[in-house]
Structure formats: structure tokens, C-alpha cells
C-alpha positions in Angstrom: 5.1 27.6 20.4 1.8 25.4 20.0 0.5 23.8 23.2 -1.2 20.6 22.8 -2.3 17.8 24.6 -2.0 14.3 22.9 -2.2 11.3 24.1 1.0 9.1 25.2 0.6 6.3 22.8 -0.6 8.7 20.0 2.7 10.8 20.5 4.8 8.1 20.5 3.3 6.7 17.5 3.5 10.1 15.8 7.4 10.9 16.4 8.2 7.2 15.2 5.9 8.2 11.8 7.7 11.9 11.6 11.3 9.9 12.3 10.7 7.4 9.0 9.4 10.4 7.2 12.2 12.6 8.0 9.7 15.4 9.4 10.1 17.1 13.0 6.9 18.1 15.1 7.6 21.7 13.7 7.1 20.2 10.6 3.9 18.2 11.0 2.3 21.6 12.8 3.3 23.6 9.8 1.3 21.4 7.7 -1.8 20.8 9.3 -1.6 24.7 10.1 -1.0 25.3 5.6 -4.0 22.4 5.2 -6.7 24.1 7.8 -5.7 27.6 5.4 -6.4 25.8 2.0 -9.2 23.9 3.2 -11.2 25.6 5.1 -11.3 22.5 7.3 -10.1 20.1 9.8 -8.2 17.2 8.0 -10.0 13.6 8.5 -9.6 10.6 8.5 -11.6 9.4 5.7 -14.8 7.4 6.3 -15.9 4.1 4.8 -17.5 5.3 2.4 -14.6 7.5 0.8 -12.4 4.5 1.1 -14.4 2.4 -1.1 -13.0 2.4 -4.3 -13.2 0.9 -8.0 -11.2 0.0 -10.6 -11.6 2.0 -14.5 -12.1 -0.8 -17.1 -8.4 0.0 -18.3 -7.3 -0.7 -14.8 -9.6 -3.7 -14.2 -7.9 -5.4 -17.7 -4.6 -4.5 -16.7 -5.0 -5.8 -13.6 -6.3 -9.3 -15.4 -3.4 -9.2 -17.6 -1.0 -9.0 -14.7 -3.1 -12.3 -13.1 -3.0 -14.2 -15.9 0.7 -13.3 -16.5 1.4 -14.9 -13.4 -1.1 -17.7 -12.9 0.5 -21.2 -13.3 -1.9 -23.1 -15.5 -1.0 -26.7 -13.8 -3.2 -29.4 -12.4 -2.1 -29.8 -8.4 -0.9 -33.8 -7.6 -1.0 -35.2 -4.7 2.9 -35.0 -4.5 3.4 -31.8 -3.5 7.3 -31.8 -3.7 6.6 -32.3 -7.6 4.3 -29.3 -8.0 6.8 -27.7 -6.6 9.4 -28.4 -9.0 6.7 -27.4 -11.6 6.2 -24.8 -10.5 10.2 -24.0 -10.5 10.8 -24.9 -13.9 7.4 -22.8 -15.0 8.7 -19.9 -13.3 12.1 -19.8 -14.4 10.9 -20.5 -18.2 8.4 -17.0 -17.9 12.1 -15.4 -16.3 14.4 -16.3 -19.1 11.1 -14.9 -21.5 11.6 -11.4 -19.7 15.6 -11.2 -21.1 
């Protein structure tokens, strides 16, 4: 057995994580326990500079494709029910294109 203090909110957020997951407590200890071992350190959160990241140019074209695939290229009335339906009728065209 592991004592450990943790507080309220945290540990109620935590078994609600472990529940969606499928993990028990035993199971989240056993981890960080196996991580601390390969690492040789504490797991962190990362900071903002780790999270800062950028696309590769294949990604950053795919990612245009994908944009352009699903950008409407339609002028915006003042009729909004009516863009509406054009935008219906565009989208269902590209739909029937994907059979």
C-alpha cells in the first residue's frame, strides 16, 4: 500500500479520468512507479514551450487540401435563408462526389 495525500478536487477528478479510461488507482500507481524507472524522472506536465508545435510541409499541404476541400467558394447575400440553401445543395453535390 502507497500513502498519499492529494487533494479533494484533484482525486475526484482523477477517479472520474481512471473510470473513462478503464484504469483503477492500482493501475495509475503502477504506471507512474514503471515511468519514474525508465526515466529517471518525475513525469511533467509539459511547459509552453514543449507544447508549441509545427506542422512538416507535407502536413501543412495536406492540411490546405483538406481546407480547400471544404471551403464553399460562394459570395454571402444579404438573404441569409438563401445562402443557406447554397450552401445545402453545395454540400450535398461534394457528398454524392464521395460515392
Amino acid at each position: 500500500m502507497v500513502p498519499a495525500r492529494i487533494l479533494d478536487a484533484l482525486f475526484e477528478q482523477r477517479t472520474m479520468e481512471l473510470k473513462a479510461l478503464g484504469a483503477t488507482q492500482s493501475d495509475l500507481i503502477n504506471a507512474a512507479f514503471e515511468y519514474v524507472l525508465r526515466e529517471k524522472a518525475l513525469p511533467a506536465a509539459p511547459t509552453s514551450k514543449e507544447t508549441v508545435r509545427s506542422l512538416s510541409p507535407e502536413k501543412k499541404a495536406e492540411l490546405a487540401q483538406a481546407l480547400n476541400a471544404c471551403t464553399l467558394d460562394i459570395s454571402v447575400s444579404a438573404d441569409v435563408a438563401e445562402d443557406k440553401a447554397a450552401i445545402r445543395s453545395e454540400r450535398a453535390k461534394r457528398y454524392e462526389a464521395l460515392a
